[in-house]
Backbone of each chain as nested JSON, in Angstrom:
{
  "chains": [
    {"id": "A", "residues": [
      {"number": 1, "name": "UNK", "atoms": {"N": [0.839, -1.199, 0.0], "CA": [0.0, 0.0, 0.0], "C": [0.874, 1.248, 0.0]}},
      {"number": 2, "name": "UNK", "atoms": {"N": [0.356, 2.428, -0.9], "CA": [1.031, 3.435, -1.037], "C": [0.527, 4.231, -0.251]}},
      {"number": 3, "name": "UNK", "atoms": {"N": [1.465, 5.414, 1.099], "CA": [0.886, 5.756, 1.633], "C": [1.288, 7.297, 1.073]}},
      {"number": 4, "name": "UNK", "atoms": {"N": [0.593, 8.586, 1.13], "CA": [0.423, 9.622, 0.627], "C": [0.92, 10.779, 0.801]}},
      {"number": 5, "name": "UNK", "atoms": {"N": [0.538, 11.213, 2.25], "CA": [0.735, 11.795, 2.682], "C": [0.797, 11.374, 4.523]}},
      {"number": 6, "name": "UNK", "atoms": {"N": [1.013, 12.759, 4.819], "CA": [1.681, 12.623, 6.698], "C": [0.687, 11.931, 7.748]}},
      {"number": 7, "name": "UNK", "atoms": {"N": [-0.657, 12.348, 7.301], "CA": [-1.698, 12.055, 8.144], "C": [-1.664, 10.12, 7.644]}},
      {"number": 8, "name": "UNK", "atoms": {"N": [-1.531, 9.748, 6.841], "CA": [-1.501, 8.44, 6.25], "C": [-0.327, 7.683, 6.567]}},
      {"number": 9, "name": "UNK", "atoms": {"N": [0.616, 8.416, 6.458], "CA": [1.472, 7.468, 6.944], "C": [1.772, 7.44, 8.392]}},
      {"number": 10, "name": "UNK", "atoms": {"N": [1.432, 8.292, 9.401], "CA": [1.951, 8.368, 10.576], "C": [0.307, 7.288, 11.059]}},
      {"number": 11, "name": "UNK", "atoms": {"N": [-0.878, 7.189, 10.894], "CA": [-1.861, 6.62, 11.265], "C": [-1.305, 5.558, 11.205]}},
      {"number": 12, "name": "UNK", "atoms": {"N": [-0.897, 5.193, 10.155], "CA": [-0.799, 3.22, 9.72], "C": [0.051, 2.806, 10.539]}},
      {"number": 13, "name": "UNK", "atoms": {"N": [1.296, 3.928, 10.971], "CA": [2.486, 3.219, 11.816], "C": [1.839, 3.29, 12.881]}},
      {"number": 14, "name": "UNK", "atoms": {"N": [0.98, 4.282, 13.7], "CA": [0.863, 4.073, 15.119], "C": [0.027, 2.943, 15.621]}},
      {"number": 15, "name": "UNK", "atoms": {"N": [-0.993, 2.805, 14.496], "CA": [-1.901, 1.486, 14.517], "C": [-0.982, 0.35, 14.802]}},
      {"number": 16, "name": "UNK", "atoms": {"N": [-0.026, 0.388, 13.619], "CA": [0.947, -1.211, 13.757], "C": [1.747, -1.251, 14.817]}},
      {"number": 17, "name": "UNK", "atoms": {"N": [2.113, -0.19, 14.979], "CA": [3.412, -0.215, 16.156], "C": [2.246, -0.556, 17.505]}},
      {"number": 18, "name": "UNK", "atoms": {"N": [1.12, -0.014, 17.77], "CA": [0.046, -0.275, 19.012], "C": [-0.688, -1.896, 18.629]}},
      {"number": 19, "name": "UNK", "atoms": {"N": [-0.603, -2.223, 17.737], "CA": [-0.722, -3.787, 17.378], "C": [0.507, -4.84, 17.487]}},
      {"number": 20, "name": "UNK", "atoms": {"N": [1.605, -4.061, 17.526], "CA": [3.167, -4.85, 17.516], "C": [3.203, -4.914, 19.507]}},
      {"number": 21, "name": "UNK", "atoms": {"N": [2.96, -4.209, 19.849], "CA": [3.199, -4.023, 21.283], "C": [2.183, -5.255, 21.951]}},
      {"number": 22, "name": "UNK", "atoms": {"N": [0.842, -4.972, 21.492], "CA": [-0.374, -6.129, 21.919], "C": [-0.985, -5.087, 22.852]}},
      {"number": 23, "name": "UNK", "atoms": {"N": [-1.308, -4.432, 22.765], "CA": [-2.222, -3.115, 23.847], "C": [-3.357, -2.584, 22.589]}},
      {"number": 24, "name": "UNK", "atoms": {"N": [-4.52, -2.481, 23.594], "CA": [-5.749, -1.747, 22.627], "C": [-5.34, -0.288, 23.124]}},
      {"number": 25, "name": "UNK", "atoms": {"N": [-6.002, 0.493, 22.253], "CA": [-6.605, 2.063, 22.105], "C": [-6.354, 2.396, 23.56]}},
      {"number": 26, "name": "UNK", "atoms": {"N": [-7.551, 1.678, 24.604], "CA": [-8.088, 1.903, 25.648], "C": [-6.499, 2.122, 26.281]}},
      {"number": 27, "name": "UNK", "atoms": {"N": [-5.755, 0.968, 26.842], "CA": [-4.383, 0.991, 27.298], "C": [-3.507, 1.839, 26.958]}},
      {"number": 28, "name": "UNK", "atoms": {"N": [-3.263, 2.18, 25.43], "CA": [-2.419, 3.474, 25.073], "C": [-3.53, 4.715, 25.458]}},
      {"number": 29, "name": "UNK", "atoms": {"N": [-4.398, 4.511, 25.276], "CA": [-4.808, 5.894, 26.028], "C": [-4.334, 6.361, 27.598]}},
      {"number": 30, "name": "UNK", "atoms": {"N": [-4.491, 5.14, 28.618], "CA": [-4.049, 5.36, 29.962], "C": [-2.466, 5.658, 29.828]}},
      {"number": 31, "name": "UNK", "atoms": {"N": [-2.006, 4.881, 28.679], "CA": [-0.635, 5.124, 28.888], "C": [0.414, 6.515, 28.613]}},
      {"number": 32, "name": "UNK", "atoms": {"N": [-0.588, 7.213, 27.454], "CA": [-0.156, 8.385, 26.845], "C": [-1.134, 9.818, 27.87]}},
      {"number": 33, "name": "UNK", "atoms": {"N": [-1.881, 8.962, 28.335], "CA": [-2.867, 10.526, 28.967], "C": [-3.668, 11.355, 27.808]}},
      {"number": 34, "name": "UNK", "atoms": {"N": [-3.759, 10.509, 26.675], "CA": [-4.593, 11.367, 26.171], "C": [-6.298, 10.301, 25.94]}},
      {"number": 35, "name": "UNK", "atoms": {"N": [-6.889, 11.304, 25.57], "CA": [-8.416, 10.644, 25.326], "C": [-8.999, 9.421, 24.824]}},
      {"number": 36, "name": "UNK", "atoms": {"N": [-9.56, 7.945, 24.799], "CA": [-9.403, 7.003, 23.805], "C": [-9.803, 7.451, 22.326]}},
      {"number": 37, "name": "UNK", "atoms": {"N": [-10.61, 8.829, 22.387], "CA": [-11.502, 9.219, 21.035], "C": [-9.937, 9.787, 20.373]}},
      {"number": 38, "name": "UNK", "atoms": {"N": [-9.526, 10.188, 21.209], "CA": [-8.154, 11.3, 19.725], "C": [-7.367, 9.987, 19.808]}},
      {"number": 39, "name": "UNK", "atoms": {"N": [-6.781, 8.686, 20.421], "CA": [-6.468, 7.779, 19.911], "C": [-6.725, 7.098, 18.929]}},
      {"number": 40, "name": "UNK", "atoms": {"N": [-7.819, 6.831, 18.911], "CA": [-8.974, 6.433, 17.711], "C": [-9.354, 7.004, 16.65]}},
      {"number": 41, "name": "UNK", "atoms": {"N": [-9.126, 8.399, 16.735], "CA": [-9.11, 9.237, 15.648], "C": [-7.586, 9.064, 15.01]}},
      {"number": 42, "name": "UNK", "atoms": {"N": [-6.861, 9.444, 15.764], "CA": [-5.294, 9.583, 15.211], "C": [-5.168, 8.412, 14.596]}},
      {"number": 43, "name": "UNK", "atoms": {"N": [-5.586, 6.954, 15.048], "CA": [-5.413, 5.992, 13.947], "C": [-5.827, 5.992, 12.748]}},
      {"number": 44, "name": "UNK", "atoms": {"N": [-7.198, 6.622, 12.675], "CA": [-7.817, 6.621, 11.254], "C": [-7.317, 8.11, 10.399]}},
      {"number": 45, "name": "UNK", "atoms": {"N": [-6.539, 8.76, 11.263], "CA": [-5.492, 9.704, 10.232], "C": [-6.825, 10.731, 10.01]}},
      {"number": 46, "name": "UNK", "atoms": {"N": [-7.648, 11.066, 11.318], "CA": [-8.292, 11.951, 11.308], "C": [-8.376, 13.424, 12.15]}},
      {"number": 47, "name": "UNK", "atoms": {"N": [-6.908, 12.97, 12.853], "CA": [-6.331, 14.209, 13.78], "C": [-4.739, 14.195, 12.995]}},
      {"number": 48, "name": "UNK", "atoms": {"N": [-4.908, 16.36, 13.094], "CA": [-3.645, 16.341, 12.897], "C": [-2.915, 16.745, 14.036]}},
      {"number": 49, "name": "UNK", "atoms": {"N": [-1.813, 16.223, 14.606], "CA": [-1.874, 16.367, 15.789], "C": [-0.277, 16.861, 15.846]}},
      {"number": 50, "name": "UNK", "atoms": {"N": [0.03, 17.092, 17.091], "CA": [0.695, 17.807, 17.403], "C": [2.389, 17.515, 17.881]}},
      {"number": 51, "name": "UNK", "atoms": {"N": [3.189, 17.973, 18.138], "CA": [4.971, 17.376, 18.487], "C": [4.538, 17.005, 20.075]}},
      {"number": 52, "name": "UNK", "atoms": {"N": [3.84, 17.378, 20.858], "CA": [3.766, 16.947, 22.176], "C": [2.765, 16.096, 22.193]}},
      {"number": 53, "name": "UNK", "atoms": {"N": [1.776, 15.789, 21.604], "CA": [0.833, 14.066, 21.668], "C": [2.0, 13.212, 20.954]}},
      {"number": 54, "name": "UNK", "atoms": {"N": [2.512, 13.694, 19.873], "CA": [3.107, 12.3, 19.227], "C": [4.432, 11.784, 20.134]}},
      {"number": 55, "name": "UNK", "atoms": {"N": [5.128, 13.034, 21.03], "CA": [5.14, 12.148, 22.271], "C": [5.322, 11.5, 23.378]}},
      {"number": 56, "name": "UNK", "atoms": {"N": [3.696, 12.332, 23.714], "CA": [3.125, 11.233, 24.448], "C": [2.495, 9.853, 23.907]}},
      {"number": 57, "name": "UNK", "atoms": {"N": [2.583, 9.252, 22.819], "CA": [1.993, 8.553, 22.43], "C": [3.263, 7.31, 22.124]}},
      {"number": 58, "name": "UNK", "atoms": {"N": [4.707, 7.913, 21.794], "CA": [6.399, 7.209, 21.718], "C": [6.653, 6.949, 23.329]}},
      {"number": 59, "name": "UNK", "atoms": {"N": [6.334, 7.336, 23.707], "CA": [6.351, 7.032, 25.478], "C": [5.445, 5.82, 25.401]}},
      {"number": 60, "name": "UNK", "atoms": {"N": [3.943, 6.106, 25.095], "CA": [3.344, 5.109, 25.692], "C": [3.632, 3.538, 24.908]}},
      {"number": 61, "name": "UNK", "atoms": {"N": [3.966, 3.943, 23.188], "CA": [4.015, 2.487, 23.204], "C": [5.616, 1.839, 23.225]}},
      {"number": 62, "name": "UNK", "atoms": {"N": [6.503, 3.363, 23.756], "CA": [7.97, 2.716, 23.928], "C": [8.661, 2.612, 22.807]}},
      {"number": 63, "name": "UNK", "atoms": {"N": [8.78, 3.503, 22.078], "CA": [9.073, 3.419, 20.454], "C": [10.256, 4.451, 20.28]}},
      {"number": 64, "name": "UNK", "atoms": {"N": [10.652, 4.451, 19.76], "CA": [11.546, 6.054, 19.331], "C": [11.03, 6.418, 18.147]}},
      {"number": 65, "name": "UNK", "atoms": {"N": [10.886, 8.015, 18.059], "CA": [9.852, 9.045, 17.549], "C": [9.558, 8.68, 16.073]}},
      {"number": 66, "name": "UNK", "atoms": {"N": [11.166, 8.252, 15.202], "CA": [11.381, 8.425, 13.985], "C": [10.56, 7.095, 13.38]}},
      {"number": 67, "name": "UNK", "atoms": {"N": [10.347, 6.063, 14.788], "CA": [9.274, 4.686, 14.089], "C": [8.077, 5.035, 13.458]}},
      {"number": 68, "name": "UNK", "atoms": {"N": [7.17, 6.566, 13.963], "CA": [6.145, 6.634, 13.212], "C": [6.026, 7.198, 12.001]}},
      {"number": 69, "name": "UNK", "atoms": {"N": [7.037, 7.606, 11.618], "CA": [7.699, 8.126, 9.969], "C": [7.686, 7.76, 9.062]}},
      {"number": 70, "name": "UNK", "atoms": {"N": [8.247, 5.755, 9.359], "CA": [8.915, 5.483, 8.422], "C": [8.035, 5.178, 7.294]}},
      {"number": 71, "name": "UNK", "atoms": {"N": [8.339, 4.873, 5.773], "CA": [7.542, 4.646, 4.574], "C": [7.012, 2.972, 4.638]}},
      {"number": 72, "name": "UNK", "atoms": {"N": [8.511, 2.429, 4.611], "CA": [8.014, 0.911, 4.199], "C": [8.249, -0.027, 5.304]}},
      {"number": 73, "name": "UNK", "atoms": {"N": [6.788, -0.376, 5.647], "CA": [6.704, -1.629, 6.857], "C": [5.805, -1.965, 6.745]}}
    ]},
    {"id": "B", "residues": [
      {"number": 1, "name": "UNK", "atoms": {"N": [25.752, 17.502, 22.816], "CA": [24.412, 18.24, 23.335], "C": [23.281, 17.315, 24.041]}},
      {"number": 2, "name": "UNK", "atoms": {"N": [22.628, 16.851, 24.362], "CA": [21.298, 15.854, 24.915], "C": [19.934, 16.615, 24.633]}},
      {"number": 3, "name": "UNK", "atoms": {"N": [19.498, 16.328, 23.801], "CA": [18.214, 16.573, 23.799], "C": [17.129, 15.983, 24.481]}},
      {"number": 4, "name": "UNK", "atoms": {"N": [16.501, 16.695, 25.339], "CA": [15.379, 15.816, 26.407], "C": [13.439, 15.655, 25.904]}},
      {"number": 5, "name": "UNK", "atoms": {"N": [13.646, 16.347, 25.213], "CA": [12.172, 16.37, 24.521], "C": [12.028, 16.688, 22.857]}},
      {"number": 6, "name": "UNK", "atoms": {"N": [10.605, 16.311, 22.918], "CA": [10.608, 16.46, 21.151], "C": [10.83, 17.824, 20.363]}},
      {"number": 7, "name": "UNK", "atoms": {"N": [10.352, 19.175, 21.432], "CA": [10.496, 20.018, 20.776], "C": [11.918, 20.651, 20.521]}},
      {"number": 8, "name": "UNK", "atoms": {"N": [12.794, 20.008, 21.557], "CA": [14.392, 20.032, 22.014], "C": [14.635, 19.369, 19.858]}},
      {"number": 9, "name": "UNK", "atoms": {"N": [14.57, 18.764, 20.151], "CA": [14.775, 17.372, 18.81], "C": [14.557, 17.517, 17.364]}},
      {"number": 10, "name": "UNK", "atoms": {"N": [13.262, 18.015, 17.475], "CA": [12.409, 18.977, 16.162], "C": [13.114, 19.915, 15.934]}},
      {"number": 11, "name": "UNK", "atoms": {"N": [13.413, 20.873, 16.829], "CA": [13.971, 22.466, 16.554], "C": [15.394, 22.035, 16.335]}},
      {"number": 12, "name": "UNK", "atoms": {"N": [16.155, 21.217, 16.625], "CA": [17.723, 21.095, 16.429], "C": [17.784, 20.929, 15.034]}},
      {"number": 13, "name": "UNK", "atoms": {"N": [17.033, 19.903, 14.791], "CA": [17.367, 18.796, 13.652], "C": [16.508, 20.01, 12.516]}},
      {"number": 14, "name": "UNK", "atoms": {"N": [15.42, 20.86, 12.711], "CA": [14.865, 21.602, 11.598], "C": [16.19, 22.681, 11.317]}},
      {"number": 15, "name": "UNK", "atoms": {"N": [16.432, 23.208, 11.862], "CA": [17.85, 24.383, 11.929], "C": [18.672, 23.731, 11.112]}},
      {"number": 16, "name": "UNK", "atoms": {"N": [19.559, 22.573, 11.735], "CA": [20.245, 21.69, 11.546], "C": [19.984, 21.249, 9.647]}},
      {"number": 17, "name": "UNK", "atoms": {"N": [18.646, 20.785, 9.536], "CA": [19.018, 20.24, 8.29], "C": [18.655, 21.535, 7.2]}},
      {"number": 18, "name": "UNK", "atoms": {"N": [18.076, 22.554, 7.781], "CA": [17.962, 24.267, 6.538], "C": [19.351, 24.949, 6.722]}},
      {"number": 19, "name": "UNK", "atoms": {"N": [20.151, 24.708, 7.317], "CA": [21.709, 24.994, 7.278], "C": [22.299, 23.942, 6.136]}},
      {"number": 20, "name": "UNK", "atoms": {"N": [22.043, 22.598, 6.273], "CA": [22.698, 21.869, 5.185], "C": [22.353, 22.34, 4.264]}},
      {"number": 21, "name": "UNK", "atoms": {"N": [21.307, 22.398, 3.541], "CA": [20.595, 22.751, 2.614], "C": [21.007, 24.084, 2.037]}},
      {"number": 22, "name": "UNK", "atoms": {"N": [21.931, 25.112, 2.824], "CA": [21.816, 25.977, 2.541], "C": [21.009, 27.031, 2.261]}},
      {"number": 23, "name": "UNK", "atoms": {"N": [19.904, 27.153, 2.547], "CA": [19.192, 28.524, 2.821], "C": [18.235, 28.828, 3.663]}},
      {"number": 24, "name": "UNK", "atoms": {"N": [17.634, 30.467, 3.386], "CA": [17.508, 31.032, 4.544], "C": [16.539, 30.304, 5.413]}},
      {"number": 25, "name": "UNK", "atoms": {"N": [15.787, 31.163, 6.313], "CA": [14.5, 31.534, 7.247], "C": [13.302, 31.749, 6.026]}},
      {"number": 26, "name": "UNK", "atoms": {"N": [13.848, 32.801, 5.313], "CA": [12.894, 33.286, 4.561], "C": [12.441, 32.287, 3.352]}},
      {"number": 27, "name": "UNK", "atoms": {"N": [13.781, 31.365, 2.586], "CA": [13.378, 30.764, 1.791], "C": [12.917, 29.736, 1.809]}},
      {"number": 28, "name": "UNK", "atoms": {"N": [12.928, 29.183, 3.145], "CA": [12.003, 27.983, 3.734], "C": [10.649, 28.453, 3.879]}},
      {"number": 29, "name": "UNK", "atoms": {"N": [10.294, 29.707, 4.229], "CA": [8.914, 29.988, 4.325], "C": [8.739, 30.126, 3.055]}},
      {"number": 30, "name": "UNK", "atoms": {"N": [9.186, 30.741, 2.218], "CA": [8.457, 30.619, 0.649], "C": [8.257, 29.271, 0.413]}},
      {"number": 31, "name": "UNK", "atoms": {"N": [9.201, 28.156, 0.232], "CA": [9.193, 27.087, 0.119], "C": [7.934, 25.863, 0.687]}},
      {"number": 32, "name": "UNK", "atoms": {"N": [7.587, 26.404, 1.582], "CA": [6.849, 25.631, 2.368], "C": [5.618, 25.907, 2.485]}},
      {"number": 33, "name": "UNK", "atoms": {"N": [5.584, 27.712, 2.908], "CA": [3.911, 28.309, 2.651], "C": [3.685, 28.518, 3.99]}},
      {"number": 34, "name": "UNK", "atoms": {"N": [4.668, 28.611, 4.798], "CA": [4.807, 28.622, 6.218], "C": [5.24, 30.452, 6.228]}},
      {"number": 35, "name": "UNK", "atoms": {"N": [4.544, 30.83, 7.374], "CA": [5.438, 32.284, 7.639], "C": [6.197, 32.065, 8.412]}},
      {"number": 36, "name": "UNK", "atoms": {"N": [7.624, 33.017, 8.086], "CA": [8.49, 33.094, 8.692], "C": [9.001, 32.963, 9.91]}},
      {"number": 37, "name": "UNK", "atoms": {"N": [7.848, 33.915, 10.922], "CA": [7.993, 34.172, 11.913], "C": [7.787, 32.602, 12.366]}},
      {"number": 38, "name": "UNK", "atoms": {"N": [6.749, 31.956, 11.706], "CA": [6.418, 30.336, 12.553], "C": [7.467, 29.621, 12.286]}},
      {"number": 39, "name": "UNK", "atoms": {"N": [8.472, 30.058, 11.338], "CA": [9.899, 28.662, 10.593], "C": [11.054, 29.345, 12.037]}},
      {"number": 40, "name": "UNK", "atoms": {"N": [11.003, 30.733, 12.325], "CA": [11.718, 31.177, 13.19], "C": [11.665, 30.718, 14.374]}},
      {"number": 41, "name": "UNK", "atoms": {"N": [10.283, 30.601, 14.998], "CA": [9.803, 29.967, 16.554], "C": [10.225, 28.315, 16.425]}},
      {"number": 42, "name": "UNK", "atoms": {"N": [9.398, 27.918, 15.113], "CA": [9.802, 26.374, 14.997], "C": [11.176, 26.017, 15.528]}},
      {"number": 43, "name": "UNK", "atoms": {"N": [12.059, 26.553, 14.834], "CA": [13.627, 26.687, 14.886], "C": [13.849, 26.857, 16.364]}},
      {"number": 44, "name": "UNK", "atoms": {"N": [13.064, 27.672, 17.043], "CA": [13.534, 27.741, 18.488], "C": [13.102, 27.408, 19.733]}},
      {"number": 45, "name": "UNK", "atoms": {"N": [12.351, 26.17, 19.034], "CA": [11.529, 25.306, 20.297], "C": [10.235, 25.968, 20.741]}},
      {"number": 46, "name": "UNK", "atoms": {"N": [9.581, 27.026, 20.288], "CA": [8.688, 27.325, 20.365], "C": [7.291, 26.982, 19.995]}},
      {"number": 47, "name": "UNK", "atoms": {"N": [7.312, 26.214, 18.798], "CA": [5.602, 25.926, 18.548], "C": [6.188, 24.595, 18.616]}},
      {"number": 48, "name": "UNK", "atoms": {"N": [4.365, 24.088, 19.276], "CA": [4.039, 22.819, 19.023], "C": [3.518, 22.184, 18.06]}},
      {"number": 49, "name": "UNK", "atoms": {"N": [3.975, 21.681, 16.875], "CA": [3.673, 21.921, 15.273], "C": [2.895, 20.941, 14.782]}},
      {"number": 50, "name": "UNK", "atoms": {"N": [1.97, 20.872, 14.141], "CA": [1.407, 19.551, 13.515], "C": [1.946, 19.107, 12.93]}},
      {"number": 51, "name": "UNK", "atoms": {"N": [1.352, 18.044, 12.61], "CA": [1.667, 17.057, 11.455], "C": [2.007, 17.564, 9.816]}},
      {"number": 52, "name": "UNK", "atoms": {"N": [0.918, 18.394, 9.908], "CA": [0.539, 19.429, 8.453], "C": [1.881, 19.981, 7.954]}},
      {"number": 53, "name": "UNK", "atoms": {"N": [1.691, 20.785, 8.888], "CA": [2.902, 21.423, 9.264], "C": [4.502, 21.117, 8.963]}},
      {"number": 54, "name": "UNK", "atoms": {"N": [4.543, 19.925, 9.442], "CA": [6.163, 19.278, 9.745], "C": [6.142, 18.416, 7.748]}},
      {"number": 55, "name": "UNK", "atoms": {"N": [4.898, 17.722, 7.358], "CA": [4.873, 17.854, 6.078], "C": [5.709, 18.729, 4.616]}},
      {"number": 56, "name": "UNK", "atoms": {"N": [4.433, 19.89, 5.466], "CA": [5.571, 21.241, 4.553], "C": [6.75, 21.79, 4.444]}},
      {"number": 57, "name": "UNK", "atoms": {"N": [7.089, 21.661, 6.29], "CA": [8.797, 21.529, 6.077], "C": [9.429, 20.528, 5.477]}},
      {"number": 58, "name": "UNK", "atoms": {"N": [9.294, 19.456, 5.569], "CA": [10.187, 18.185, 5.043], "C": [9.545, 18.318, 3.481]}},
      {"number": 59, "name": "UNK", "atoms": {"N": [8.818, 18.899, 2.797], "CA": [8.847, 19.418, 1.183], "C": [10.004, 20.561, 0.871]}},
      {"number": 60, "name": "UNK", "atoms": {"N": [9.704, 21.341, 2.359], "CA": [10.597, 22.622, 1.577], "C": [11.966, 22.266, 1.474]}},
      {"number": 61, "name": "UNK", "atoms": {"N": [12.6, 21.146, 2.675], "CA": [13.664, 20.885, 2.664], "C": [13.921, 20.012, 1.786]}},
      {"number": 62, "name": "UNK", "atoms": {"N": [13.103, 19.515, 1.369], "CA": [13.485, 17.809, 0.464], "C": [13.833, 16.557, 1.304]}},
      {"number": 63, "name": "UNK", "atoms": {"N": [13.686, 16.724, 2.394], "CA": [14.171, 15.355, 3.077], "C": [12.974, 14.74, 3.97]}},
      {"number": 64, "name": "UNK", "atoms": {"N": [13.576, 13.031, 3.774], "CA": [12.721, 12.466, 4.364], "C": [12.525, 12.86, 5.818]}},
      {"number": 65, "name": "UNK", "atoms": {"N": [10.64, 12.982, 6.586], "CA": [10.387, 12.611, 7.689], "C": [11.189, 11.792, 8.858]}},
      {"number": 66, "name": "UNK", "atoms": {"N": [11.396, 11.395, 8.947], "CA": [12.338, 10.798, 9.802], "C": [13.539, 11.45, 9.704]}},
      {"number": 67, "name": "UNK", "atoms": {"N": [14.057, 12.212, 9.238], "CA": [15.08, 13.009, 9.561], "C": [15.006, 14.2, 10.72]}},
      {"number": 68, "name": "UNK", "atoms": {"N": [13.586, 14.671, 10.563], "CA": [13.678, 15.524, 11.894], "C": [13.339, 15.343, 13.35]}},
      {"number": 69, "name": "UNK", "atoms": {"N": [13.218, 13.814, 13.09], "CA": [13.368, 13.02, 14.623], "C": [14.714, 12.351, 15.321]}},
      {"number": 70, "name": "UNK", "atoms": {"N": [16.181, 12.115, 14.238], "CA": [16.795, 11.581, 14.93], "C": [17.441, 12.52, 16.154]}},
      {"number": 71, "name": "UNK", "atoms": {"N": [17.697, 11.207, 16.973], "CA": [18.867, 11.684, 18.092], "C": [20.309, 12.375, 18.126]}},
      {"number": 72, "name": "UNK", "atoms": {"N": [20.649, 11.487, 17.127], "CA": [22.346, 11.686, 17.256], "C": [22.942, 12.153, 15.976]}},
      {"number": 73, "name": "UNK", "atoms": {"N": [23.109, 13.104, 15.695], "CA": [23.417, 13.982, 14.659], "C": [23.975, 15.566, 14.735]}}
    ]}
  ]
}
């Protein structure tokens, strides 16, 4: 899959990387402090969000920043 | 240097790679569609930037996303 743009590619990684870990929405939400709805949104690449959620969100699933970047995975 | 946060990280590495690149403040905001004054704050840890945002820089600069997250550089 070709991904497009920023909102597209940063969704697909945080989804996989929060599926690679084995934690739902609900859990990265407690874990990042933010809402389960802007979790849930940010997966479907419907928030554009900000240098301080994205992270809190590399904290919660333990990642370093540049994992939600990358093109091909 | 140690960078302790993202906006520490963002602002190094944005400076950092519009110096390689060779040009200005100003020609990154043409480049990008960004005003100045926001490529200036960006640069100095000041805004908390979207996604959108960090997009248009990594067009104006030409370089991949994941470049303005690493650590050690």
């Amino acid at each position: 899959m070709e991904r497009n743009n920023i909102l597209e590619i940063f969704s697909y990684n945080m989804k996989r990387l929060r599926q690679n870990a084995k934690i739902t929405q609900e859990e990265l939400s407690f874990r990042s402090g933010l809402h389960k709805n802007y979790i849930s949104d940010a997966e479907r690449g419907k928030r554009n969000i900000s240098l301080k959620a994205i992270e809190k969100l590399a904290k919660g699933l333990e990642i370093e920043l540049t994992e939600f970047f990358l093109l091909n995975n």
